[in-house]
N, C-alpha and C positions, 0 to 999 in steps of 0.2 A: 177828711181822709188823710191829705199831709200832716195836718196837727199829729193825727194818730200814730203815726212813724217817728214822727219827730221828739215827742214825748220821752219812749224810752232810752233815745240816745241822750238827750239832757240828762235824763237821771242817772246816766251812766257816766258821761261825762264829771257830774257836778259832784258824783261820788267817787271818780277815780283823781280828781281834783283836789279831793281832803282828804283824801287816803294817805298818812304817811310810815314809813317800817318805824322811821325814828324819832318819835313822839318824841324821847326825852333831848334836852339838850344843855349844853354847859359851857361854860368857861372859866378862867383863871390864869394861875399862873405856875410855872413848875419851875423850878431849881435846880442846877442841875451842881452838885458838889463832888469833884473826883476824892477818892481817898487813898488807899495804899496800892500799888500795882501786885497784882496777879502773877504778871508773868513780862520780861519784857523791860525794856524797852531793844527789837529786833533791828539791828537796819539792816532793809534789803537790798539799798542801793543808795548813792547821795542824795535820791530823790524822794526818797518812801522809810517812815520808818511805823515799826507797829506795837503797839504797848496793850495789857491788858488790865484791867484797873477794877479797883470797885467801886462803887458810882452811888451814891444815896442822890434819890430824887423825893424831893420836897412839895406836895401841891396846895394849894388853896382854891379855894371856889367851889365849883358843884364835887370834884373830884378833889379831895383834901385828905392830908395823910402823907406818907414815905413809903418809895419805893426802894429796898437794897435793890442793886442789881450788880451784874460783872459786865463790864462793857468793853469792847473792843476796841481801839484809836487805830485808824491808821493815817498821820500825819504826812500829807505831802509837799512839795517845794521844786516849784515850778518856776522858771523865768520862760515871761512873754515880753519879746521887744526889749528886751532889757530890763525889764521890771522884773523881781521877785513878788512870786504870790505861793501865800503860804494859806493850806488848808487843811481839815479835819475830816475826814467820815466817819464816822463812826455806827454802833451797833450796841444793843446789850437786849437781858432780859432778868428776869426778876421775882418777886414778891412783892404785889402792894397791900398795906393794912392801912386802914381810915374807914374812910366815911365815902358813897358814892350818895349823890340829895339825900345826906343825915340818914343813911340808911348803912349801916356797919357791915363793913366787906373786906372779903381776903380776895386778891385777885390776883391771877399771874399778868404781866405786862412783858411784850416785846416794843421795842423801838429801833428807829435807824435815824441817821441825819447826817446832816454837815455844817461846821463853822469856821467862821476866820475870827481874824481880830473886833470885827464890826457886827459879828450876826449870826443865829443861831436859826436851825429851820430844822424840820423832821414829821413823823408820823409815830404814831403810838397805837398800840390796840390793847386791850386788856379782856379778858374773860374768868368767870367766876370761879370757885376751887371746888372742888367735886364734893366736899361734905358740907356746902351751904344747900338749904332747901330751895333754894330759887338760880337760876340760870343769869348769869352777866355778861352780854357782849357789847363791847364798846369798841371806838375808834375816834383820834384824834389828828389833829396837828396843833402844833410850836411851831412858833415864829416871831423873832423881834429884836430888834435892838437890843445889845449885851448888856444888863443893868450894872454889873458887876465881871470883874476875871475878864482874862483874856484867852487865845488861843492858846494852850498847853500847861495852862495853871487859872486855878481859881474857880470861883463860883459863877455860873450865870446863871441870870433870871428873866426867861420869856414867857409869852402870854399862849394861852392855849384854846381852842376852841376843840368840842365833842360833843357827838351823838351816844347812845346806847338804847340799850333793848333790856329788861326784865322778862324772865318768864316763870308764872310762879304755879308749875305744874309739881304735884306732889304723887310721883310711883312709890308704889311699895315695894321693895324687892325684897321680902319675906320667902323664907324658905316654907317649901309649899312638900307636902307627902305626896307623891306620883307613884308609889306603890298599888303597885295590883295585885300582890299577893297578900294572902291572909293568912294567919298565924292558926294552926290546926292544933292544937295542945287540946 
């Protein structure tokens, strides 16, 4: 009689166990190249200043391909204890064209982060463009050691880790006749 009870909570278990939303997963590396400013460079004060830039992002691995984007800086400069520390947050979003697992994708991407001279870190999401037949949601993070460029110039190159979802539901939104009237001729 315990077997009997016990039974369907194992299979419930052992099935909410391999259950995952995000089957797919990836990694790489992405680039991050500023190129001519937007707008900017603002200072708001001796501690903050803010530039607007345009940003080509580079991938390899499962997400592979360039993302343009316009990205935000706002550069700031702080002394602790007598130390200067100097850092970046930043923000943008975009167009990515490539490749998501060898499968040809146009996506839009936001991102945020922050760097110094030593280190680059952030989150990324991306989603599919409204005239692919399939649905793309993703999400990431960057993180690593500057391979290249420093804080307020140059290139960096961090390692990326992501999840995403496919959904490959096919509506028709054809216009349909909902007329109820009849033509009397």
């Amino acid at each position: 009689m315990v077997l009997a009870f016990l039974l369907p909570a194992v299979a419930v278990t052992t099935a909410a166990a391999t259950h995952d939303d995000h089957l797919n997963r990836g990694m790489g590396t992405v680039t991050f190249a500023p190129g001519a400013p937007v707008s900017g460079p603002t200072v708001l004060n001796d501690h903050t200043t803010i530039v607007k830039v345009h940003e080509t992002l580079s991938f390899t691995g499962n997400l592979t391909g360039t993302a343009l984007t316009i990205e935000r800086d706002v550069m700031h400069t702080l002394t602790d204890e007598s130390q200067k520390i100097s850092f970046t947050t930043f923000h943008g979003n975009g167009t990515f064209i490539g490749t998501l697992a060898n499968n040809q994708v146009t996506l839009h991407i936001r991102y945020e982060g922050v760097r110094n001279s030593t280190f680059t870190r952030g989150n990324f999401v991306v989603h599919g463009d409204t005239n692919q037949m399939n649905d793309v949601h993703g999400e990431g993070h960057f993180r690593g050691t500057l391979t290249g460029g420093v804080e307020g110039g140059g290139n960096s190159t961090v390692g990326y880790t992501m999840h995403w979802t496919v959904s490959t539901h096919t509506e028709h939104t054809e216009a349909r006749d909902d007329d109820r009237e009849t033509d009397t001729d």
